[in-house]
N, C-alpha and C positions, 0 to 999 in steps of 0.2 A: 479632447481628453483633459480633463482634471491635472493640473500638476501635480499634485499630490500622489497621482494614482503612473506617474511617469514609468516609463520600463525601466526596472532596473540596468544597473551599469554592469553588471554582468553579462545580459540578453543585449548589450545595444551590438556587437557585431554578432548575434545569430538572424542567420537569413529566415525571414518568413515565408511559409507560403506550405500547402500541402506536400510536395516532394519536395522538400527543402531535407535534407540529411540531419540537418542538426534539431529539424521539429519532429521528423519521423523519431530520431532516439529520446530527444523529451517526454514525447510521446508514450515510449515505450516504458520509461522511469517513470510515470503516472503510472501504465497500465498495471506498475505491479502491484498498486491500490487499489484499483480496480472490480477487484473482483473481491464478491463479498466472501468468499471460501480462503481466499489469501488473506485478507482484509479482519476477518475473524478471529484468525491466527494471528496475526500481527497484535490486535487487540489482548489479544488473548496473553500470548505471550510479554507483552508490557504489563500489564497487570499480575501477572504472577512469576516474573523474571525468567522462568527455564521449565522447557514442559518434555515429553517426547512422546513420540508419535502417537503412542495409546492411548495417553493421558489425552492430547487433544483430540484423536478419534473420539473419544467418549464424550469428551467437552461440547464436541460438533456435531457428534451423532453424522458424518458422513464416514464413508468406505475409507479403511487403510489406505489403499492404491491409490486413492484420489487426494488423501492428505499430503503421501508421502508427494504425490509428484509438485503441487501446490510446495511443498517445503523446499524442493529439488529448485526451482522456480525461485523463490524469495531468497535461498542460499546463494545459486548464483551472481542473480542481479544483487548481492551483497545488503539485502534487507536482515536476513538472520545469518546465525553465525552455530555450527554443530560442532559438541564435543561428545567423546566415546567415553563410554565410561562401561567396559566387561563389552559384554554383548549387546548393550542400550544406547541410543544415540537421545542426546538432549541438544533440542535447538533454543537457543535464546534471540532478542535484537542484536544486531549485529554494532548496530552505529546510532546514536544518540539523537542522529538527524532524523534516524525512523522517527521515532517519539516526536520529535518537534513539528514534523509532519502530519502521525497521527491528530495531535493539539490543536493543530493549526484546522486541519478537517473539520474536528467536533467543534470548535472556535465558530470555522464560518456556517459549520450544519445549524449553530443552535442560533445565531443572528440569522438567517436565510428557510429556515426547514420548509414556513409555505411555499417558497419561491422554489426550491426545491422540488418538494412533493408537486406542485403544480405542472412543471418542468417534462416530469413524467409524463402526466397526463397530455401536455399539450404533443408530445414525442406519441403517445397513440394515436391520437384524433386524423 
């Protein structure tokens, strides 16, 4: 391994290995990236600071129910953040580390995309 590319000093006492507890919830703080329907939202809502539900229904053109639960999801795991306002709820980014995250994503999508896209492909074969 690269020095440069060293584990961070954060990760040096997280155990590795597939049932390790501490990679299973890593794991789980990716997956909320993961999905392009959460993932879209998230975009979405960093770009336009505060949206609610109908606004992104329409934005996404998927089902209410499947937005709202997608939001229920990213509220939790503390990726957005929901304020009331009458009868309307507006979710926004909750924490600035989303964004830095997002950045970081498109960062490495846009030096890596063939390796990427290829990624897929070789994930069929």
């Amino acid at each position: 391994m690269r020095e440069d590319l060293a584990r961070p000093r954060n990760f040096a006492q997280v155990e590795v290995g597939r049932e390790s507890a501490e990679m299973c919830l890593l794991a789980r703080l990716f997956n909320g990236f993961a999905n392009s329907t959460r993932l879209s939202i998230l975009l979405l809502l960093a770009d336009r600071g505060e949206m609610n539900v109908g606004e992104l229904v329409a934005a996404l053109g998927a089902p209410q129910p499947r937005i709202s639960d997608h939001l229920r999801c990213l509220a939790w795991c503390g990726y957005v953040r929901m304020r009331r306002a009458g009868r309307n709820a507006y979710y926004s980014v909750a924490d600035e580390r989303v964004l830095k995250m997002l950045e970081l994503g498109e960062a490495l999508l846009r030096d890596n995309r063939e390796h990427v896209e290829a990624c897929n492909i070789i994930k069929s074969e």
